[in-house]
C-alpha positions in Angstrom: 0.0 0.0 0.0 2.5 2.1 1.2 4.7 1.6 -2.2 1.4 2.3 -4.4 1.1 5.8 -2.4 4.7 7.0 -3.5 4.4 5.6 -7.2 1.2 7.9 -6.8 2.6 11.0 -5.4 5.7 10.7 -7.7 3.3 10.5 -10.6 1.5 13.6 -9.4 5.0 15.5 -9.2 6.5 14.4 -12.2 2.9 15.4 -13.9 3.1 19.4 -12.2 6.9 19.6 -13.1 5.7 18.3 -16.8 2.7 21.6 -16.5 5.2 23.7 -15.1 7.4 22.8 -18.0 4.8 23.3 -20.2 3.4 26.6 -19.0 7.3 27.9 -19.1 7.8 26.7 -22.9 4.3 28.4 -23.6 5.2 31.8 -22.6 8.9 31.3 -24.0 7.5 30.7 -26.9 4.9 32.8 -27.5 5.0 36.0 -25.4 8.3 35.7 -23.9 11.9 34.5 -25.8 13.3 34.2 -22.4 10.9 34.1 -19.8 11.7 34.2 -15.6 8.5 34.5 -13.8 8.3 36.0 -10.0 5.3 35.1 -8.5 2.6 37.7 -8.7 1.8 38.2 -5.1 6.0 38.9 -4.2 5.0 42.8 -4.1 8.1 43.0 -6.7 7.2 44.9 -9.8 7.4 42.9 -12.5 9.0 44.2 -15.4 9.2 42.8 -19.6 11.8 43.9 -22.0 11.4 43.5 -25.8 14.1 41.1 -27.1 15.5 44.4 -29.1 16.4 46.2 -26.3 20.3 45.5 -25.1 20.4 43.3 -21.6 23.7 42.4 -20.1 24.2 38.6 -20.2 21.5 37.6 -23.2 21.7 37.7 -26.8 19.6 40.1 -28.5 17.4 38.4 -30.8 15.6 41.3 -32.1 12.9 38.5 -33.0 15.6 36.9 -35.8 16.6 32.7 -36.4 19.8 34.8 -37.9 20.6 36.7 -34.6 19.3 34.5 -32.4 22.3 31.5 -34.1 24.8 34.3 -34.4 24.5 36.9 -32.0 27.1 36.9 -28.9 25.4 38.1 -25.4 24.9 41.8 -24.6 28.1 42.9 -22.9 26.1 45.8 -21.2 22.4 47.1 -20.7 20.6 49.5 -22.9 20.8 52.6 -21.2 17.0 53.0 -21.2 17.5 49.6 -18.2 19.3 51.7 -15.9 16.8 53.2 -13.9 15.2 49.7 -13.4 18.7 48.2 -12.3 19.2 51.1 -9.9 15.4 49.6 -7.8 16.1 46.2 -8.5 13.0 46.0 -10.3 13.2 42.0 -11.8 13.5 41.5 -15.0 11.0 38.6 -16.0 12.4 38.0 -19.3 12.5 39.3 -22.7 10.0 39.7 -25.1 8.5 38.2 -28.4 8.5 40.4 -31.2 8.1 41.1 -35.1 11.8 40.0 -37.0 13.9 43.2 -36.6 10.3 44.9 -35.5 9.9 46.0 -39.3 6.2 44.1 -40.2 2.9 44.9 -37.7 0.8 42.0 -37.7 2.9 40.1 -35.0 4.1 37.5 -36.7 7.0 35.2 -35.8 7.3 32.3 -37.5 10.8 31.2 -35.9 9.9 31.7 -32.0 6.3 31.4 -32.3 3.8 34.4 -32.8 2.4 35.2 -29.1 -1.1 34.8 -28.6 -3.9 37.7 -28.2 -6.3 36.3 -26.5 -8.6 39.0 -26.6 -11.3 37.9 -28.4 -11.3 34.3 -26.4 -10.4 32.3 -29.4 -6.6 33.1 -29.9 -7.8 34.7 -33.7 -7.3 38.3 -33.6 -3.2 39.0 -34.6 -1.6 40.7 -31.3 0.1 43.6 -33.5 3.3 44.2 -34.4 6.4 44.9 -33.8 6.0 44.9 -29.9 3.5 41.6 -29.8 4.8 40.2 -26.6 5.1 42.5 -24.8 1.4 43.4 -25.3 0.3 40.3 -24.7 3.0 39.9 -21.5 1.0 42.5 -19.4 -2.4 41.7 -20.8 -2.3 38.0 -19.4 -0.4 39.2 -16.6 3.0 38.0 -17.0 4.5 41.1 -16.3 3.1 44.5 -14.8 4.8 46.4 -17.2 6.5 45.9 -20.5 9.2 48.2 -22.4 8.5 48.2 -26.5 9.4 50.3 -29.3 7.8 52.6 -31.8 8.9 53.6 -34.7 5.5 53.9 -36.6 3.0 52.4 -34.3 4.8 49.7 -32.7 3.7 50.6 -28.7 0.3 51.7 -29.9 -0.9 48.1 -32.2 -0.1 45.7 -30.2 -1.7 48.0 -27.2 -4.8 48.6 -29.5 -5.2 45.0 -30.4 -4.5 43.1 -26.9 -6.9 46.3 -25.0 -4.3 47.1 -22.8 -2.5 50.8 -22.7 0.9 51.6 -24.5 2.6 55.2 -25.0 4.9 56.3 -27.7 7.2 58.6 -26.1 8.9 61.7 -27.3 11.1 61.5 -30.2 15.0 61.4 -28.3 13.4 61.9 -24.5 14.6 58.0 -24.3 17.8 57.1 -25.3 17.9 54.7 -27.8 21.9 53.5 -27.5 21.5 49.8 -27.4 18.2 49.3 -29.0 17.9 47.6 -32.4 18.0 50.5 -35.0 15.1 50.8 -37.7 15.1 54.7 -37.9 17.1 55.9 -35.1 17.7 59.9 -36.3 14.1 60.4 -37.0 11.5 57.9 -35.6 12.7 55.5 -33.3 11.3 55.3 -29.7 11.3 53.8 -26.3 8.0 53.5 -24.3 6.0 51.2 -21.8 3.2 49.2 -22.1 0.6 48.3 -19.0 -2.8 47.3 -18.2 -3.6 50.6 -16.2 -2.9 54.2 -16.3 -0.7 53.5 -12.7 1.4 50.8 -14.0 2.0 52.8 -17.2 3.0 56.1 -15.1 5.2 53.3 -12.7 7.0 52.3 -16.1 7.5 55.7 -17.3 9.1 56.6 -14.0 11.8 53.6 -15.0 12.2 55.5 -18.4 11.8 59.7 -17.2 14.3 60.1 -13.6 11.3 62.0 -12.0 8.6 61.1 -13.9 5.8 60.2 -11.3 6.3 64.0 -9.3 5.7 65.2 -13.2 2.5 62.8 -13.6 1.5 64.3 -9.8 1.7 67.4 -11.0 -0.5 67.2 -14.2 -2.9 65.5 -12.0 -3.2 68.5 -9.7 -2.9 70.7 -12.2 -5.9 69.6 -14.4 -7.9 67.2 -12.2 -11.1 67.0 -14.1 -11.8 66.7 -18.0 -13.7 69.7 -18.1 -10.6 72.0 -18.2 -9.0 69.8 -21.2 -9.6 70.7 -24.4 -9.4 67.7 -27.6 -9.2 68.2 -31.5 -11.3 65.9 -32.5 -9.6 64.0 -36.3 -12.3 62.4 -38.5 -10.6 60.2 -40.8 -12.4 58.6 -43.9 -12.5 54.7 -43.7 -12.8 54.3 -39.9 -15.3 51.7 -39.1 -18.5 53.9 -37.5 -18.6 51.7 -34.4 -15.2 52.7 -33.2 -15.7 56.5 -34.1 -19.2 56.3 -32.1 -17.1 54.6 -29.4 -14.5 57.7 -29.0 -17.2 60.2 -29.1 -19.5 58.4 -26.2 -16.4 58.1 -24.5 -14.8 61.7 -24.9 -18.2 62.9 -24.2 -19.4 61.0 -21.3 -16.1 62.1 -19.3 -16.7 65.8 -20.0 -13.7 66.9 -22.2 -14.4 69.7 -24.0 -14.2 68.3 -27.8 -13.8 70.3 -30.9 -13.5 69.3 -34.8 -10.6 69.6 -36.5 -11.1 70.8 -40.0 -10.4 69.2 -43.0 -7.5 71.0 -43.6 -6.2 69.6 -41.2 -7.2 66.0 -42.2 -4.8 66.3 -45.2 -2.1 67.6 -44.1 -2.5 64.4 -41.5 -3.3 62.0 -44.2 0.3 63.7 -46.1 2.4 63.0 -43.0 1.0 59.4 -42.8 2.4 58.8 -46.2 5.1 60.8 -45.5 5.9 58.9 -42.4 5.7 55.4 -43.7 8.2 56.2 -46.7 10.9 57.3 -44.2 9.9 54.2 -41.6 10.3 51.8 -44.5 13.2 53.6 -45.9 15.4 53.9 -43.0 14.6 50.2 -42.0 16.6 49.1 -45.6 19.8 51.8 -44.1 19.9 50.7 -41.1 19.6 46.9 -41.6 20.2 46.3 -45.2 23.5 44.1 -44.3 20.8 41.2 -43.2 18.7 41.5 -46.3 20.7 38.3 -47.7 21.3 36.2 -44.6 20.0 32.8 -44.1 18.0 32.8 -41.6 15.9 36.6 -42.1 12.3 35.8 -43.5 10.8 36.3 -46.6 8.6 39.4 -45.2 11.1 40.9 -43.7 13.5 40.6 -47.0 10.4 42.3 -48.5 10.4 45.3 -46.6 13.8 46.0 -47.2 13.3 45.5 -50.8 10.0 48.3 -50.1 12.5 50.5 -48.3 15.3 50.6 -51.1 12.6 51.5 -53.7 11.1 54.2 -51.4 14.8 55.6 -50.5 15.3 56.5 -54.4 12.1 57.6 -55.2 10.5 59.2 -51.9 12.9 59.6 -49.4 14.7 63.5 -49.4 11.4 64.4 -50.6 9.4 63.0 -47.3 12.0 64.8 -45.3 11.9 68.0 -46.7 8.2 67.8 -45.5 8.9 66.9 -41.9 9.4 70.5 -40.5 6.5 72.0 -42.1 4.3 69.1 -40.4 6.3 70.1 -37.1 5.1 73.5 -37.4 1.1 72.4 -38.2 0.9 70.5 -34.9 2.8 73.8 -33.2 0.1 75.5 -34.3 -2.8 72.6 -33.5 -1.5 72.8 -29.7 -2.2 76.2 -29.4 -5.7 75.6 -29.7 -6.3 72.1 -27.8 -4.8 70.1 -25.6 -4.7 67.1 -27.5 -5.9 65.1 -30.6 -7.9 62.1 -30.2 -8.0 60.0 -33.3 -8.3 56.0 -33.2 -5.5 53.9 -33.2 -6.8 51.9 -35.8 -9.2 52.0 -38.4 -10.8 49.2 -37.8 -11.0 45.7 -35.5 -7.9 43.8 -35.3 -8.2 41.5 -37.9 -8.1 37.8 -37.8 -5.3 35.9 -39.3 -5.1 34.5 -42.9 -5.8 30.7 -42.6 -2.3 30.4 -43.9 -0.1 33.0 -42.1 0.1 36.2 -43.0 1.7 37.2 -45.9 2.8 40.8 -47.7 -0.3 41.6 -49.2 -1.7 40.9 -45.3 1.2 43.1 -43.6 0.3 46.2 -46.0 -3.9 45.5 -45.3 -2.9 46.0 -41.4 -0.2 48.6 -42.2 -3.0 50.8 -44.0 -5.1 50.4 -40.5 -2.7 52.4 -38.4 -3.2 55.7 -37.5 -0.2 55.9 -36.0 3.2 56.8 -38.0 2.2 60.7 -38.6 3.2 61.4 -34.8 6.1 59.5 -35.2 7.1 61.6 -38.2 6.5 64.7 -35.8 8.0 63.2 -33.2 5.1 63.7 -30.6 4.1 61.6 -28.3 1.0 59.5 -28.4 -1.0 57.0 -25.9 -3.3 54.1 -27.1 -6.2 53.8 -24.7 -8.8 50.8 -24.6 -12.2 52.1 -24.4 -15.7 50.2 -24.5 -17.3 49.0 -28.0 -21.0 48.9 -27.8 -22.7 45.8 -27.7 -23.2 44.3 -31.2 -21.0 41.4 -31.1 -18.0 42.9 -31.9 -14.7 40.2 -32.4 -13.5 42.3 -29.1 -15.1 44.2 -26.7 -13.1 47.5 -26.7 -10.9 49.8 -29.4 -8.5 52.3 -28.7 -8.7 55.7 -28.8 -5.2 57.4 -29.4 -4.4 60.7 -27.9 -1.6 62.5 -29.4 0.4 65.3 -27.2 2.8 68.2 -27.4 6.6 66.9 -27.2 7.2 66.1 -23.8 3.8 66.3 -22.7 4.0 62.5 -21.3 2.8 63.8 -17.8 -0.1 65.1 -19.2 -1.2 62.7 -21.7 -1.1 60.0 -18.9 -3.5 62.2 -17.0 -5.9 62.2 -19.6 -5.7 58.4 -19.7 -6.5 58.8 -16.4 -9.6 60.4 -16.5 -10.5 58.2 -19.2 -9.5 55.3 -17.0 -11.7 56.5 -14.0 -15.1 54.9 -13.2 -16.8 58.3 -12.4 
């Protein structure tokens, strides 16, 4: 008898080691390329790190077969770590992403695509190029994850995993030791969360003295009645998620104004304007891999996109940039901020056979995102309610745009977007 208990209870061991096991190769695979979990109830804030960013000790994969086989360690931490060093914040691991974070559906076919569970079914894509780390705070994993955004890469994956995400102002974050796509112009460093105070707790690991800032803007403006939003129409936006931001700007009192539709061009012009330069300074910066063995076939493509764009588009994009500058100077003399959706429309299911380029340019198209990036602004992607009429998810995202620097106050508005009352 007594023999039969121990076969038992060694069985049952053996099986919660296997589940363990299991549950660890999951998130590795999916959400996480190297995952270290802390248990949730430690009180130790929990922190994810996109496998572009530079960690001491681990080889950054940048979500590449090719780096990932030839890559040595990081011999030092991305500057943008050191804050989270200093308060031993842990480090659960590093992040899933898009190869070389140039495509935006979330794909990976070498360490797994992570999976959005948003809409219960494990359809919708998780968005690119920061997909795990989306999907790392929305199941919980981590309390807070670090991404990048060059043209949207914070804000998708936020907007389609219904969790917050802020693109940060153009050179406020150092971007020494992160994986360059566009690092004179577009490139970023920001946090993703699944509430307005773990998002201001990771900015305060990016900004020394962020959270007295955020305290500030709180105090400052406490209710949405003294802020001010230019509201962007855009043509092609599904009418549910338009409705959406409107019920939701308007039931929390901001005081809401149309932008005209002179405006509206000049946005659509920076939108082009910004994906020409995104796409263009992907193929400079990382043109060297465009031949490896081991770099996919989509990510090959977009270089190939890039070196057309850099002959035909490129100087002329740039020339464009400071008069763009100068049209959101103006904008933010008259409103506090611009509220626009993140995306056009639902995030989409994916292709029964993988996505594809034809796919990465239909979810591309969706973004309302690269325009601020071409600014350099910063931006936050909020989740806010869909109404009932079985929807594939139950909330969009409304993206607020800021003036440079305006991080603090941005995250206040989330705030009282956030807020029950």
């Amino acid at each position: 008898m007594k023999k039969t208990s121990s076969c038992l209870l060694l069985v049952l061991l053996l099986n919660g080691c296997a589940l363990e096991d299991r549950q660890a190769r999951h998130a590795r695979q999916h959400a996480f390329i190297d995952y270290h979990p802390l248990a949730e109830n430690s009180g130790q804030l929990r922190l994810a790190v996109k496998d572009n960013i530079d960690m001491k000790g681990y080889v950054t994969t940048a979500g590449s077969e090719y780096f990932a086989r030839n890559n040595p360690p990081a011999t030092r931490d991305a500057p943008c770590l050191a804050i989270a060093r200093e308060r031993n914040v842990h480090i659960v691991g590093k992040t899933n992403m898009t190869e070389f974070a140039v495509t935006v559906s979330g794909e990976n076919t070498h360490f797994g695509t992570p999976r959005n569970r948003f809409d219960g079914r494990n359809e919708v894509i998780p968005g690119g190029s920061s997909s795990g780390s989306a999907v790392a705070v929305k199941t919980g994993m981590a309390d807070v994850a670090f991404g990048t955004d060059t043209a949207g890469s914070i804000r998708v994956p936020a907007a389609c995993c219904g969790v917050y995400g802020l693109k940060t102002t153009f050179g406020l974050v150092s971007t020494k030791g992160v994986f360059p796509i566009s690092p004179k112009y577009l490139d970023t460093v920001g946090p993703l969360a699944r509430d307005i105070p773990h998002l201001v707790k990771g900015m305060d690991l990016l900004q020394r003295g962020f959270a007295g800032r955020y305290a500030r803007a709180v105090a400052a403006k406490p209710s949405a009645t003294r802020i001010k939003i230019g509201r962007l129409y855009l043509d092609g936006t599904d009418p549910a998620i338009d409705k959406a931001i409107d019920e939701t700007l308007a039931a929390k009192r901001f005081k809401v104004v149309t932008l005209p539709a002179s405006f509206k061009q000049q946005w659509e012009q920076a939108q082009k304007d910004g994906k020409v330069v995104a796409a263009a300074d992907a193929w400079l910066s990382d043109r060297e891999y465009g031949n490896k063995k081991g770099v996919g076939f989509l990510t090959k493509a977009v270089f190939a996109l890039g070196e057309v764009q850099y002959y035909t588009s490129y100087t002329a994009a740039l020339k464009r940039r400071a008069a763009w500058q100068r049209t959101l100077r103006q904008v933010f003399k008259q409103v506090d901020f611009i509220a626009v959706p993140t995306l056009q429309g639902l995030p989409p299911k994916f292709p029964f056979w993988g996505s594809s380029v034809v796919f990465e340019l239909r979810v591309f198209g969706m973004q309302n995102t690269v325009g601020v990036n071409y600014a350099g602004n910063p931006a936050l992607a909020v989740p806010i309610p869909l109404p009932a009429q079985k929807k594939l998810v139950p909330v969009t995202s409304l993206q607020l745009v800021g003036r440079p620097l305006g991080e603090a106050e941005l995250l206040n508005a989330g705030r009282l977007i956030e807020s029950k009352s």
